[in-house]
N, C-alpha and C positions, 0 to 999 in steps of 0.2 A: 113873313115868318121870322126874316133876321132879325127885324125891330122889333116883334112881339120878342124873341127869345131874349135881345138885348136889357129888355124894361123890367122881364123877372127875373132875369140875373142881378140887374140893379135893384130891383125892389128885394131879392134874399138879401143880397150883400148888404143894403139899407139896414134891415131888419135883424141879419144875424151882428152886426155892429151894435144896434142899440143894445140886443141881446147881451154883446158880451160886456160893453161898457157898464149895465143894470148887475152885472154878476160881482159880488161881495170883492170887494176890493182890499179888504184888510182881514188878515188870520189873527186868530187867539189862540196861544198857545199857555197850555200846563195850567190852566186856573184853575183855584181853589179856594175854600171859603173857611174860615177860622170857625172851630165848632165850639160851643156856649152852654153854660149851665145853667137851669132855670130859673129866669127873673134878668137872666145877665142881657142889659136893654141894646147893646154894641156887637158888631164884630165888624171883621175884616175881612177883604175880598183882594185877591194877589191874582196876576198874568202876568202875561208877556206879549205886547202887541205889536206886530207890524204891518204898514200901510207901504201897499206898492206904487202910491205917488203920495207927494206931502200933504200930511192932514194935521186931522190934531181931534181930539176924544173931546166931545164936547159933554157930555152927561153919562151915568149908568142908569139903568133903572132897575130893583127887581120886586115883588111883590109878597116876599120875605119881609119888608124892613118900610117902615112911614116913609122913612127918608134916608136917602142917598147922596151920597158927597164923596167927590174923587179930592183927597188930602195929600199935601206935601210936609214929610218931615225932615226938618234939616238940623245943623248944629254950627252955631255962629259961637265963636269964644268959648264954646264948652258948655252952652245954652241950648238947648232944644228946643226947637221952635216948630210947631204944627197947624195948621188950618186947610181950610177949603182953596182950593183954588179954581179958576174960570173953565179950563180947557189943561190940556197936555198935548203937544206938540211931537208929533208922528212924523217923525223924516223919515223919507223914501227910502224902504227897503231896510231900515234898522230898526233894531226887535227896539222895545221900548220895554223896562219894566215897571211892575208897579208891587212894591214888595215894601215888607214892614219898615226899612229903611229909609223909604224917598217919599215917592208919590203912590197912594194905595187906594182903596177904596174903604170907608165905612160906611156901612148898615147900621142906620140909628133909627131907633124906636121897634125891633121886632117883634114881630106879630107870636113870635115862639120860640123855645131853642132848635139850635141848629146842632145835632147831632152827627158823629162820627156817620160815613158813608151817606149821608142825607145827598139829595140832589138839588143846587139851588141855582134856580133861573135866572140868569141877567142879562138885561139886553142892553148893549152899548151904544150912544149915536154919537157917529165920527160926521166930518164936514174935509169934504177935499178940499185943495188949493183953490180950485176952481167955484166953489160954495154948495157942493153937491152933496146932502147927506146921506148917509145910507146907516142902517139899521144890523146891529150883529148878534143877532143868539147865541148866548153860549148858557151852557148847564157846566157848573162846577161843583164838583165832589168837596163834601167838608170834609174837613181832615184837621186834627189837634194840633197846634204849632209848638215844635220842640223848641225847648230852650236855647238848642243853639241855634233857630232861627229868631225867635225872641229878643233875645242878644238883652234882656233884662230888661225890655218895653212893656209896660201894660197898658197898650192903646183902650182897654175898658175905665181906666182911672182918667184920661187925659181930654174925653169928651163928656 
């Protein structure tokens, strides 16, 4: 009876492990989505991410927009410089943003506008240190971006 109770204690402890290692390893926090006027073929998608071991965001996807691309903008010399880049790198346990500033997401080619209060689906895929990917639903609320986030960006002119 020792050894039977032994093997299912081992076998829960087996099991509730996989369990908790499969459970989402990375939080999304405060995402939102740039809202658009009709015909306007762009917007933007803003978080904050943090991974409880190192990773790194390798794609978004959501079915609002043809195509998706997580963008770096930066300023060399007083140049502004933008594009697509490969991945964003997730250090352990620091939030990560991704805000009109740095590195963001665009929504190119929408299938419609995204209006004020709308709910728009996107789903993240992160890759641990270890090569393990996991999948992150998030729904983000559109919301108009105020000028003083803006900061006099019109990511709709720049792609």
């Amino acid at each position: 009876m020792t050894a039977l109770f032994s093997k299912s204690v081992l076998a829960f402890s087996l099991l509730l492990g996989v369990s908790l290692s499969a459970m989402a390893q990375t939080r999304v926090d405060d995402a939102w989505v740039r809202t658009t006027v009709q015909g306007q073929p762009t917007s933007g998608a803003f978080m904050r991410i943090t991974a409880d071991t190192d990773s790194k965001l390798l794609s978004i996807s959501s079915p609002v927009a043809k195509d998706v691309q997580i963008h770096q903008m930066s300023m060399t010399d007083d140049v502004m410089r933008m594009g697509p880049v490969d991945s964003v790198a997730l250090p352990a346990g620091k939030a990560v943003s991704l805000d009109p500033d740095g590195y963001h997401v665009m929504l190119m080619g929408l299938t419609g506008a995204i209006r004020e209060g709308d709910q728009v689906p996107l789903t993240l895929t992160i890759e641990n240190d270890k090569g393990v990917r996991e999948e992150v639903q998030v729904t983000a609320p559109a919301k108009a971006m105020s000028s003083q986030m803006d900061m006099g960006h019109d990511h709709s002119k720049m792609h």
